[in-house]
LOVODO-245249 format. One record per residue (C-alpha): residue number from 1; residue in three letters; x, y, z. Coordinates in steps of 0.05 Angstrom, whole numbers, always signed. Layout:
<nodes>
- NUM,ALA,X,Y,Z
...
</nodes>
This chain:
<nodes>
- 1,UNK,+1421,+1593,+2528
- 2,UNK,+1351,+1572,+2520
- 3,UNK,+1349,+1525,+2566
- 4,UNK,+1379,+1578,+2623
- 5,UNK,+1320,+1626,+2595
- 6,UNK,+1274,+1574,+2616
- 7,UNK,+1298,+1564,+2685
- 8,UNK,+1300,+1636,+2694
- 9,UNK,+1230,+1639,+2680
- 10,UNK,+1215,+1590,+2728
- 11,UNK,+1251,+1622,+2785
- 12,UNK,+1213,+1685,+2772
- 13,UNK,+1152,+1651,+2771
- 14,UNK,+1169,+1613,+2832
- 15,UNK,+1185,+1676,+2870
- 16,UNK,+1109,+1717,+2846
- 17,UNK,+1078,+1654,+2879
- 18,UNK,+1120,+1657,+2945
- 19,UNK,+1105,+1731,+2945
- 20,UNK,+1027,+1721,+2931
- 21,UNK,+1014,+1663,+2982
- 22,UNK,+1049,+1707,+3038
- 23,UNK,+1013,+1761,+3029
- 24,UNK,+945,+1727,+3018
- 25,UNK,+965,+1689,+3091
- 26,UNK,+978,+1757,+3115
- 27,UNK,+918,+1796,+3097
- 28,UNK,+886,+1733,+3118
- 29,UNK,+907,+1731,+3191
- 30,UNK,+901,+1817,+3195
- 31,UNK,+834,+1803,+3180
- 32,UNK,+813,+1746,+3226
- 33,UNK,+855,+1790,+3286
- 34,UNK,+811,+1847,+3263
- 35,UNK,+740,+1808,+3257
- 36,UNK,+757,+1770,+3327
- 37,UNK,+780,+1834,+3364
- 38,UNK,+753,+1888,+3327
- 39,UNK,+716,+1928,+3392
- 40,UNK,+784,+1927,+3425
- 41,UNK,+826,+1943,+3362
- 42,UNK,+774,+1996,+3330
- 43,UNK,+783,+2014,+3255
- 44,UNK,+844,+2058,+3256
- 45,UNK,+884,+1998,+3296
- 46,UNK,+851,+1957,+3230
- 47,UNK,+874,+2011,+3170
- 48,UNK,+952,+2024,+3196
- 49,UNK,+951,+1944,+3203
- 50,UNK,+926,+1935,+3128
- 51,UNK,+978,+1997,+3114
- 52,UNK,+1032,+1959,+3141
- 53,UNK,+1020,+1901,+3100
- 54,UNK,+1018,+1949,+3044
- 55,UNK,+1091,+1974,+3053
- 56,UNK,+1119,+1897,+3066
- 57,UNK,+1091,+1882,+2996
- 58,UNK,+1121,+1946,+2971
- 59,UNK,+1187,+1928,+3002
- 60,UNK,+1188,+1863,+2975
- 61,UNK,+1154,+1866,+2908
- 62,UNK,+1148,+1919,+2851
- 63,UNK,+1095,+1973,+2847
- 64,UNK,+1037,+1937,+2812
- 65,UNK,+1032,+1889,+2865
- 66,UNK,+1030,+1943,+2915
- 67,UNK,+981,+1981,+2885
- 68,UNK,+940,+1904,+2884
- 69,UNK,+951,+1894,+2949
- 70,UNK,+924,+1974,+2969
- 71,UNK,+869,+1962,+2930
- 72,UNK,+850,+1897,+2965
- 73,UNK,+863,+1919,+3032
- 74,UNK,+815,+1981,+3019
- 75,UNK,+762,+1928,+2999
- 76,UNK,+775,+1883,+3062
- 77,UNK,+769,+1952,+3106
- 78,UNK,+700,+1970,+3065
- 79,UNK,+668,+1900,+3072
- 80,UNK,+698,+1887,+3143
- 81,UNK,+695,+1934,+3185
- 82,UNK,+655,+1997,+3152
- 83,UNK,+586,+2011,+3171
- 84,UNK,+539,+1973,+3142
- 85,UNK,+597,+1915,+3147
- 86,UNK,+592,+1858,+3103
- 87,UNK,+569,+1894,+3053
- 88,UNK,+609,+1936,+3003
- 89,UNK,+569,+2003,+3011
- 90,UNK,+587,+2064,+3053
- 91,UNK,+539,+2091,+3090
- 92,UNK,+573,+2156,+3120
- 93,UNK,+617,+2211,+3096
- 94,UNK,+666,+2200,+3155
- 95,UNK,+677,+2121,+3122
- 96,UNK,+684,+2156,+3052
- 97,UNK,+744,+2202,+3081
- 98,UNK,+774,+2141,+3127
- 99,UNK,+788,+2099,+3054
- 100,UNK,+800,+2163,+3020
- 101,UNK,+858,+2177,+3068
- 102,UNK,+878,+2107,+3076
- 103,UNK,+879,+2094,+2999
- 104,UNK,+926,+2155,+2980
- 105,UNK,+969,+2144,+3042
- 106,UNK,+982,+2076,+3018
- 107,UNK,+995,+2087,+2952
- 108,UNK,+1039,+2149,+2966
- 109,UNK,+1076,+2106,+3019
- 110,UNK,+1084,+2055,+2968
- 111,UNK,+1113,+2102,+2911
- 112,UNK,+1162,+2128,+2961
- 113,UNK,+1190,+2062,+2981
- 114,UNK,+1185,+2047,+2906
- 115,UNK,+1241,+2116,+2894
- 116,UNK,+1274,+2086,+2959
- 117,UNK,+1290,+2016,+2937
- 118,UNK,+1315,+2049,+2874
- 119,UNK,+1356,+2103,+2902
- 120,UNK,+1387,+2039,+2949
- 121,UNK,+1396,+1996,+2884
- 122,UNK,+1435,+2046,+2849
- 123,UNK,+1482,+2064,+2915
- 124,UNK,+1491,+1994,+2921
- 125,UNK,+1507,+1987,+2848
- 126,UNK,+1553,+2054,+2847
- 127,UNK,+1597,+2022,+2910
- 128,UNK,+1605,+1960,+2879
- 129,UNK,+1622,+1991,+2812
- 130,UNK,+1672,+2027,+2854
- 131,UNK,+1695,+1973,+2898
- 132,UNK,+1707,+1936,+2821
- 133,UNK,+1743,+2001,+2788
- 134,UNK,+1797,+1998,+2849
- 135,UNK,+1806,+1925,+2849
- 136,UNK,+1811,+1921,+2776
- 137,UNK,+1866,+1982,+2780
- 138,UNK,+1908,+1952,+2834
- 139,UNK,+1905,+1875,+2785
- 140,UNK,+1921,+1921,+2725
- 141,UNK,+1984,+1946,+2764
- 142,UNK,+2012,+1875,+2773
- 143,UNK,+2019,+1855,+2702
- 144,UNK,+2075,+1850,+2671
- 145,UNK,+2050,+1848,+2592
- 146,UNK,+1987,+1884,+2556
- 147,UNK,+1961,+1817,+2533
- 148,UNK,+1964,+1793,+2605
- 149,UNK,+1942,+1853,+2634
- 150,UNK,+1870,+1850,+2598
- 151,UNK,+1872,+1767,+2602
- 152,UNK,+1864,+1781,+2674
- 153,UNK,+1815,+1844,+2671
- 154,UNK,+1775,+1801,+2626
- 155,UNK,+1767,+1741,+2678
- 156,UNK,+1764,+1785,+2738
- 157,UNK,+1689,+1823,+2698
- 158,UNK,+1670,+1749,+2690
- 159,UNK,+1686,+1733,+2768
- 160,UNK,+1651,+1800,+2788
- 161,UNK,+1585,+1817,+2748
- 162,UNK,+1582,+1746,+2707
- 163,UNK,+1590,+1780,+2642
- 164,UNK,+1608,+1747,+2584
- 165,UNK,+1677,+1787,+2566
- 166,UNK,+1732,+1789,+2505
- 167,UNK,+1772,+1832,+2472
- 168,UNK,+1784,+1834,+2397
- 169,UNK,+1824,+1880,+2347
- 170,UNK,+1822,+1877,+2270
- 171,UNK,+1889,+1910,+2244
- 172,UNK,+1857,+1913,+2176
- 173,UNK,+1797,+1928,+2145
- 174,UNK,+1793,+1868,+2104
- 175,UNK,+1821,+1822,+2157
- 176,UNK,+1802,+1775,+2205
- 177,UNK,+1785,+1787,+2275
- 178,UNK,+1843,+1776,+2325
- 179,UNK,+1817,+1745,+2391
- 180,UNK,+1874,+1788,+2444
- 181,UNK,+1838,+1764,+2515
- 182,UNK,+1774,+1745,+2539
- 183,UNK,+1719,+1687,+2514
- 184,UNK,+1744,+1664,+2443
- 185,UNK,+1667,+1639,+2429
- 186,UNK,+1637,+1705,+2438
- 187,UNK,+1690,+1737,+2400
- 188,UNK,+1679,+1682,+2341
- 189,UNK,+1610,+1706,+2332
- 190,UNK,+1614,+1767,+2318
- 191,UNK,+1613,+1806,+2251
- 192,UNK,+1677,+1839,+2230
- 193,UNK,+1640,+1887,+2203
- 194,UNK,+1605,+1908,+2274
- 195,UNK,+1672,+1908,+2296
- 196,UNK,+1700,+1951,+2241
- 197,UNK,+1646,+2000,+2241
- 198,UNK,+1662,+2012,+2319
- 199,UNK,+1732,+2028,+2302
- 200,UNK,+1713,+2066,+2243
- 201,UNK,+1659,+2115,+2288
- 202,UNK,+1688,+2105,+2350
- 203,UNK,+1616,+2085,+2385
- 204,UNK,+1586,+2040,+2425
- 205,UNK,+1534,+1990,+2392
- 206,UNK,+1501,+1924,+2396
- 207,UNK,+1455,+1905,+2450
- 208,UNK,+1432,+1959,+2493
- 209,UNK,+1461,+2014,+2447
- 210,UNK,+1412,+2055,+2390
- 211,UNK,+1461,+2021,+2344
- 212,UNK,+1445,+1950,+2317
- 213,UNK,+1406,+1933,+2383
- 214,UNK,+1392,+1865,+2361
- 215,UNK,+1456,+1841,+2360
- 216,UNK,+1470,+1796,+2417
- 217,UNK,+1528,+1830,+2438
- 218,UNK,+1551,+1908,+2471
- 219,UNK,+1618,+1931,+2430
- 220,UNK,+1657,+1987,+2463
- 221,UNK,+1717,+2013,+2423
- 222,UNK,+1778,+2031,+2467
- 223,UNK,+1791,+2096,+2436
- 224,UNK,+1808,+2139,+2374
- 225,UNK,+1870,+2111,+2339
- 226,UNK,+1854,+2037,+2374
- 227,UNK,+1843,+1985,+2338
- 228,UNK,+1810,+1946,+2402
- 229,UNK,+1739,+1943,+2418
- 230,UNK,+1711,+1910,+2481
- 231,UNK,+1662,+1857,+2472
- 232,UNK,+1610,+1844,+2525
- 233,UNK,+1550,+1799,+2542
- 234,UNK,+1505,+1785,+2589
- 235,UNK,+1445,+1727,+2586
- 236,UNK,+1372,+1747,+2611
- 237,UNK,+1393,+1822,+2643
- 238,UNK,+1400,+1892,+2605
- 239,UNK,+1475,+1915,+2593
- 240,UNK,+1492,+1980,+2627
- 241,UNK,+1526,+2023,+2573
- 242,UNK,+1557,+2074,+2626
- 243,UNK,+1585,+2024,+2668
- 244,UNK,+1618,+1983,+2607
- 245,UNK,+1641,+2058,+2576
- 246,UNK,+1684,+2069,+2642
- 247,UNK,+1708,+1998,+2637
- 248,UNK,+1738,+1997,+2568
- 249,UNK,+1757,+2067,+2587
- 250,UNK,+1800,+2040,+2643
- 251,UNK,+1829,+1983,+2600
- 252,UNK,+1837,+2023,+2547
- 253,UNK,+1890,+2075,+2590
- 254,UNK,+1926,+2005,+2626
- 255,UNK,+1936,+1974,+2562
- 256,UNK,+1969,+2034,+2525
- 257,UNK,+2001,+2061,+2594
- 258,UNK,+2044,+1983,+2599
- 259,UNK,+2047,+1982,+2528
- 260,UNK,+2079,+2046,+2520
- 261,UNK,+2121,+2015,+2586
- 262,UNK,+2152,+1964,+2553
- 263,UNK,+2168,+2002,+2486
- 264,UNK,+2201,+2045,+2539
- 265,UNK,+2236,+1992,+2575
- 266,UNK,+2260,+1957,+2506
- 267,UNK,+2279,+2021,+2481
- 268,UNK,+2322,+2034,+2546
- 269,UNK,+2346,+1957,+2536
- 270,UNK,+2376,+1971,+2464
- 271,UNK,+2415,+2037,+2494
- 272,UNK,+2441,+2004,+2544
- 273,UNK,+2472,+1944,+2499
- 274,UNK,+2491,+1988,+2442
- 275,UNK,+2527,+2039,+2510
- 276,UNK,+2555,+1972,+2540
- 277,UNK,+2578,+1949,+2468
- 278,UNK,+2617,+2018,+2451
- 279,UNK,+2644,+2011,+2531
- 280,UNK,+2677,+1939,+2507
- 281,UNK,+2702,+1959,+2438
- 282,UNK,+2733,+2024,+2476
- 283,UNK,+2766,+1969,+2531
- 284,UNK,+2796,+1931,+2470
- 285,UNK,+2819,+1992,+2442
- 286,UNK,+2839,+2027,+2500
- 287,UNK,+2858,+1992,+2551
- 288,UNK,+2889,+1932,+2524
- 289,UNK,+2922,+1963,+2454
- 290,UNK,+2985,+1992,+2506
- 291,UNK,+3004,+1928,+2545
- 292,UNK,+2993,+1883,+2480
- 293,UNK,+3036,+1923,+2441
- 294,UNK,+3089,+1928,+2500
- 295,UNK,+3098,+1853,+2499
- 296,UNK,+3100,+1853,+2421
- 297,UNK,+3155,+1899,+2427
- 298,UNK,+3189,+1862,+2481
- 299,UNK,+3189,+1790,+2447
- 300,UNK,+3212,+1828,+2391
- 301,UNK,+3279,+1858,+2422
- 302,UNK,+3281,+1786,+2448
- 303,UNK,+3272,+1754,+2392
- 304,UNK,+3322,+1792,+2354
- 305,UNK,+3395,+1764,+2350
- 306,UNK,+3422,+1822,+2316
- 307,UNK,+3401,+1858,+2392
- 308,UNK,+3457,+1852,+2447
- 309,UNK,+3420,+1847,+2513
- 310,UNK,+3453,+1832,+2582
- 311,UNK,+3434,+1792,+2635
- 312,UNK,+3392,+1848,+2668
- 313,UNK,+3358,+1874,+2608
- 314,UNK,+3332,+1810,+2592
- 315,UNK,+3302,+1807,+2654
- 316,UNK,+3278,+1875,+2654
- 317,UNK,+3239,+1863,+2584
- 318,UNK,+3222,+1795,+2611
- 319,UNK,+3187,+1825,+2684
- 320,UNK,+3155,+1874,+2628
- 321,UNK,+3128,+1820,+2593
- 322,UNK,+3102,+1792,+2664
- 323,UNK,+3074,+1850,+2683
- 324,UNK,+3033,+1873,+2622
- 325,UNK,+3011,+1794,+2627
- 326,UNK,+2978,+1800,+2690
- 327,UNK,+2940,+1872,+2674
- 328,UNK,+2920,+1838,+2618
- 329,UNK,+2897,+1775,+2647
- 330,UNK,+2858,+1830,+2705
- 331,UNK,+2824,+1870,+2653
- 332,UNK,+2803,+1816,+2616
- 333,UNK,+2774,+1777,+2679
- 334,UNK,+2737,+1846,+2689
- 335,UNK,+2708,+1854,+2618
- 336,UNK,+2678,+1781,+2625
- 337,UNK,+2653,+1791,+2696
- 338,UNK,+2625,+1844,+2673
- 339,UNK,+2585,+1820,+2604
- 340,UNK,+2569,+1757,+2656
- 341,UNK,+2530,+1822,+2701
- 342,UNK,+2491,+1840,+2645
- 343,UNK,+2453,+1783,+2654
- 344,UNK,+2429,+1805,+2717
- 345,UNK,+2409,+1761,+2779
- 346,UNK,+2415,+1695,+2735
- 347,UNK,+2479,+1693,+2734
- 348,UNK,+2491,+1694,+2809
- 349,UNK,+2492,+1632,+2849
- 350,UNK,+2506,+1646,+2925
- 351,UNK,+2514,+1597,+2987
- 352,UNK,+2526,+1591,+3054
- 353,UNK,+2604,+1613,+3054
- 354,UNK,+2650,+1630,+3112
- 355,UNK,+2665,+1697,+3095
- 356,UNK,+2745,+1695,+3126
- 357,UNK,+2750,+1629,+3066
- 358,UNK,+2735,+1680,+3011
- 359,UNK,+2786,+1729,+3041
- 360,UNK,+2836,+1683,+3060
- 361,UNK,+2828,+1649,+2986
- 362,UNK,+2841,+1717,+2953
- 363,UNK,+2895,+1750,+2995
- 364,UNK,+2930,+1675,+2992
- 365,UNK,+2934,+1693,+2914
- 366,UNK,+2972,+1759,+2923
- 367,UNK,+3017,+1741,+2964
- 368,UNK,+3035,+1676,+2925
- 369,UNK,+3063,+1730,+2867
- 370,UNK,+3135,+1739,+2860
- 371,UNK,+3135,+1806,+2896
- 372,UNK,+3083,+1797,+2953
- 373,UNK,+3040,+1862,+2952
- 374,UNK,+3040,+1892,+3021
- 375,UNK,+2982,+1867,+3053
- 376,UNK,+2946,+1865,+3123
- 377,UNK,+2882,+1828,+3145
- 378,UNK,+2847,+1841,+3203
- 379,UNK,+2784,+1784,+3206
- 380,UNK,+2748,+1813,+3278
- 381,UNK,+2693,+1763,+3277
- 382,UNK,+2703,+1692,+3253
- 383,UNK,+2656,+1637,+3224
- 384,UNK,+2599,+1681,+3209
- 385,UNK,+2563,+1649,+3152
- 386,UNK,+2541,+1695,+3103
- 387,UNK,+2500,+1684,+3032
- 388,UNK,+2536,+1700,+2976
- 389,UNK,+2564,+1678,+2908
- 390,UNK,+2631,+1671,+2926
- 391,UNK,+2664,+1670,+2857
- 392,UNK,+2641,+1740,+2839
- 393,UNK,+2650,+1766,+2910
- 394,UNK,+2734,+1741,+2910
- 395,UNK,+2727,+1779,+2842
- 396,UNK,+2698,+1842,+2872
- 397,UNK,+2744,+1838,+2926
- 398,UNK,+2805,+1837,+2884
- 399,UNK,+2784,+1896,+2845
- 400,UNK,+2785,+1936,+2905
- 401,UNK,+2854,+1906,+2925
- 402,UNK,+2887,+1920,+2856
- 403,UNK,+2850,+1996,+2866
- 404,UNK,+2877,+2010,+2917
- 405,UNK,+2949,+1986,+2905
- 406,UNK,+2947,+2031,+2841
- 407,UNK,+2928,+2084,+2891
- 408,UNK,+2977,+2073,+2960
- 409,UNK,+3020,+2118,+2977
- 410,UNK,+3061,+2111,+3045
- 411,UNK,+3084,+2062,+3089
- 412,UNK,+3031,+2018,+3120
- 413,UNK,+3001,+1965,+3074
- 414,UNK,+2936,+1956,+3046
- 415,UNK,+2892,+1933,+3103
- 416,UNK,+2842,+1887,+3095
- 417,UNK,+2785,+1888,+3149
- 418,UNK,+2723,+1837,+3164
- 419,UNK,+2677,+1850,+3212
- 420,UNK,+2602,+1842,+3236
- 421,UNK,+2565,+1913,+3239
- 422,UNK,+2488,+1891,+3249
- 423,UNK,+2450,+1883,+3202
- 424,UNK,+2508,+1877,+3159
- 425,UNK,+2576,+1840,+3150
- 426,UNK,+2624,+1897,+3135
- 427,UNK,+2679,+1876,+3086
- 428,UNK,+2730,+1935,+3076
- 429,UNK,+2790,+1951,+3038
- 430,UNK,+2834,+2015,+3070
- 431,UNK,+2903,+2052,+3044
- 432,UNK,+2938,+2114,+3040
- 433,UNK,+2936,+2161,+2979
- 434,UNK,+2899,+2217,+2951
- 435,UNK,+2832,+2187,+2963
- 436,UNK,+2771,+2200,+2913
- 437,UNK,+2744,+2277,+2890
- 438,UNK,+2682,+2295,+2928
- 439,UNK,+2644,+2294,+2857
- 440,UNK,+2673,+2222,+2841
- 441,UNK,+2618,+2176,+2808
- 442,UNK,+2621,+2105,+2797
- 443,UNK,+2615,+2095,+2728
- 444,UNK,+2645,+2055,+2660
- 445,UNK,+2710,+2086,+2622
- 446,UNK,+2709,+2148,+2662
- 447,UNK,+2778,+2169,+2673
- 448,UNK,+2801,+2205,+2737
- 449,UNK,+2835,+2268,+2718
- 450,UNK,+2906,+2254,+2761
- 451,UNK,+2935,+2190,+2764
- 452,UNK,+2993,+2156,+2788
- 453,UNK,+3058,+2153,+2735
- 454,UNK,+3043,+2087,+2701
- 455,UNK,+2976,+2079,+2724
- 456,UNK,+2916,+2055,+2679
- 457,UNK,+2840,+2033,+2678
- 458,UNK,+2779,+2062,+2654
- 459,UNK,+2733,+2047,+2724
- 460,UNK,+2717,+1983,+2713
- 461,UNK,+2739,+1956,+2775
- 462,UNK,+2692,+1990,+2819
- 463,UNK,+2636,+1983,+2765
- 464,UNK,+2633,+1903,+2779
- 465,UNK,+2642,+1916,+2852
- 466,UNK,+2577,+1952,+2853
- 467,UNK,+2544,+1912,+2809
- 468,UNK,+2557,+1852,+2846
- 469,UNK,+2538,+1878,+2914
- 470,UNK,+2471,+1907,+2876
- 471,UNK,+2465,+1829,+2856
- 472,UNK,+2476,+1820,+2924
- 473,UNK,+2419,+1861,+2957
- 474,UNK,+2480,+1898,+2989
- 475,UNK,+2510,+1971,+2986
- 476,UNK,+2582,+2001,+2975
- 477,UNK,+2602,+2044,+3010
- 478,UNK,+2670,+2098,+2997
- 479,UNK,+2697,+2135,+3064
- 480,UNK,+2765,+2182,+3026
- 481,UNK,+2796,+2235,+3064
- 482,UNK,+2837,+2264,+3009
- 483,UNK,+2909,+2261,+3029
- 484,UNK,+2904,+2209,+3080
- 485,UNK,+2861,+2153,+3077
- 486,UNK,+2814,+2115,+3028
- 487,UNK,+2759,+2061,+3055
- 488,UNK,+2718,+2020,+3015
- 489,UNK,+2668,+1978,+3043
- 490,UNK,+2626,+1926,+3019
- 491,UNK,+2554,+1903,+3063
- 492,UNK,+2527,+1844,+3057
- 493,UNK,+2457,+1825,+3086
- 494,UNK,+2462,+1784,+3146
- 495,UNK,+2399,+1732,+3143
- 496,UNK,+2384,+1677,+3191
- 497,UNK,+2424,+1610,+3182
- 498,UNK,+2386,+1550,+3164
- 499,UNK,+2400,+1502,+3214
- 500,UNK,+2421,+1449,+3150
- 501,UNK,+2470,+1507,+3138
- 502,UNK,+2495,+1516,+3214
- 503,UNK,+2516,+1443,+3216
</nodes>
């Protein structure tokens, strides 16, 4: 730090040299032009030339130096070119009022573009203080974490206005300082008790503050019940208190604003598992507790010698048994799908499929069962590669098949429909039946009011169905006219096939 004092000095001393030899070889060449044409130039051509030099130094340099370089040009116009000349005395009242007027014109000239330079300074300051505050805003908005949110506020000060930046927080009063973002050295060398006492009065101190000005260090407490104070420094330069008020200000309100985020979102992530762990134990309990204790009772009356069953009873309990198999082979496919969702996009893995594959794979399953469900498939556009997952999508796709089987009524079948519908591929399930209420809500273990005569399910059919086409980037769509007919349509995002994937 020494060392960069040093060379700082230099520089400075550098620059008063440049300054001084310019304006000496200004004044110098203003006066030879003036000496070698003074008869054409007269001495008013001579004072505004001398006045102009005046403002260039006053431009360029502080307000000593311009009030030098006045004084020396008013010396230069006395000796040069005032009668007697080449002496320094004034022999007429008209010379005395020339200087006069040139002296306070120069120095009020000067003082003016002394206020301007300022004014300029600090509008040039207040943009880029601006320009900052908005830039550090939108790079607060990207985070993700607190920690990582002042991290990056912390290095983006240090890229911006080469201050020296951290941020510290002392949970206890007795404890050690915690270093949360920023330089770990400057942090290190600070008292805990500077730090404490910021907390404690909630006031800026250190360097540049009426406060314990000698320490080498601003600190700027984020706020009443905070326990963080900002921590700035800044070699060779004064610290401007405003300025670094509105910036812990600003960190201050992101860091509490995503902190107060996240203890929202974790809060909203316990609800949901403790809501999706009641919705399973109510599945076990609900939907599974009838068909398990139908088969129970059925290998019973099986089981039982002292039980005379014909030929078509046994068959009867045996299809039963079948039957309650299946729903409960279904529901439990659903309730794993379904805890598998939770994970979220993780858990799906999609490719380049043929879309009439998945459908042919699935439909080639129903009709495989003992009693073929009734079951039509219209495919209108064939070998359009699509991106999917095609596990959960034969899954989705069977929920809506069983749905709407619980639901058909009449004497068509189920009709299965594939078709292109830019920008989408347009996978649909249609039958006849009562179709869905106009208030009808996708949602877990909400029963419809009427059902058909046997019929059970708590929803969770279309549930994974919209949670896999949500996975998917896609949307679900349900077209019911009650009475008559019941669409529902899955979209999937049609992208542009890689050429590896055409082939």
């Amino acid at each position: 730090m020494k060392i960069a004092s040093e060379f700082a000095q230099e520089d400075s001393r550098h620059r008063i040299v440049l300054v001084m030899t310019s304006l000496v070889g200004l004044l110098s060449i203003i006066t030879w032009l003036g000496l070698s044409l003074f008869a054409t130039l007269g001495l008013t051509a001579m004072a505004l030339l001398y006045l102009l030099c005046v403002l260039w130094v006053a431009y360029i340099a502080r307000f000593p130096l311009a009030l030098g370089t006045a004084i020396l040009a008013f010396l230069l116009i006395n000796f040069c070119f005032i009668e007697p000349r080449y002496t320094f005395r004034i022999a007429s009242m008209q010379s005395w009022l020339m200087l006069l007027v040139f002296v306070v014109v120069a120095l009020t000239v000067s003082s003016a573009m002394q206020q301007l330079k300022l004014q300029t300074r600090q509008a040039q300051l207040a943009a880029r203080q601006s320009r900052f505050f908005q830039s550090l805003a939108e790079l607060f908005a990207t985070q993700s974490h607190p920690h990582a949110l002042l991290e990056a506020g912390c290095q983006h000060v240090h890229a911006v206005f080469d201050l020296r930046v951290a941020v510290v927080r002392r949970s206890l009063a007795d404890g050690p300082l915690e270093v949360i973002a920023g330089d770990a050295a400057l942090a290190a060398s600070l008292p805990p008790s500077s730090v404490q006492w910021a907390i404690d009065f909630n006031r800026a101190m250190g360097a540049g503050t009426a406060d314990w000005p000698a320490l080498s260090c601003c600190l700027i407490p984020f706020g009443f019940q905070q326990t963080e104070v900002l921590v700035v420094a800044q070699p060779h330069k004064p610290l401007d208190i405003d300025f670094l008020r509105l910036l812990a200000h600003q960190c201050s309100q992101a860091y509490v604003k995503l902190g107060q985020h996240q203890a929202l979102l974790q809060s909203e992530l316990r609800i949901s598992e403790a809501t999706f762990k009641k919705t399973l134990l109510t599945a076990l309990s609900h939907d599974m507790r009838t068909p398990l204790t139908a088969i129970v009772g059925a290998v019973n009356v099986l089981a039982d010698q002292n039980i005379a069953l014909d030929a078509t009873q046994s068959r009867q309990l045996l299809e039963s048994i079948r039957a309650e198999s299946d729903y409960l082979v279904q529901a439990t496919e659903n309730i794993l799908t379904l805890v598998k969702l939770e994970a979220g996009p993780a858990t799906v893995h999609p490719d380049w499929q043929l879309a009439e594959e998945v459908v042919e794979h699935v439909v080639q399953r129903y009709r495989q069962r003992p009693q073929a469900l009734p079951l039509a498939v219209h495919v209108f556009d064939v070998g359009v590669l699509v991106k999917l997952d095609a596990m959960l999508v034969a899954h989705a796709l069977a929920n809506l098949i069983d749905n709407a089987v619980v639901w058909h009524q009449g004497t068509q079948p189920v009709t299965i429909t594939l078709r292109r519908q830019a920008p989408w591929l347009v996978l649909s399930v249609s039958n006849e039946g009562p179709g869905f209420p106009a208030d009808f809500e996708i949602a877990a273990f909400v029963q419809r009011k009427e059902r058909p005569a046997g019929a059970r399910g708590y929803g969770l059919g279309l549930l994974i169905v919209k949670t896999v086409m949500e996975l998917h980037h896609g949307q679900l769509q349900i077209q019911s006219v009650p009475g008559q007919t019941t669409q529902v349509s899955m979209l999937f995002p049609l992208s542009p096939v890689p050429e590896i994937a055409a082939r």
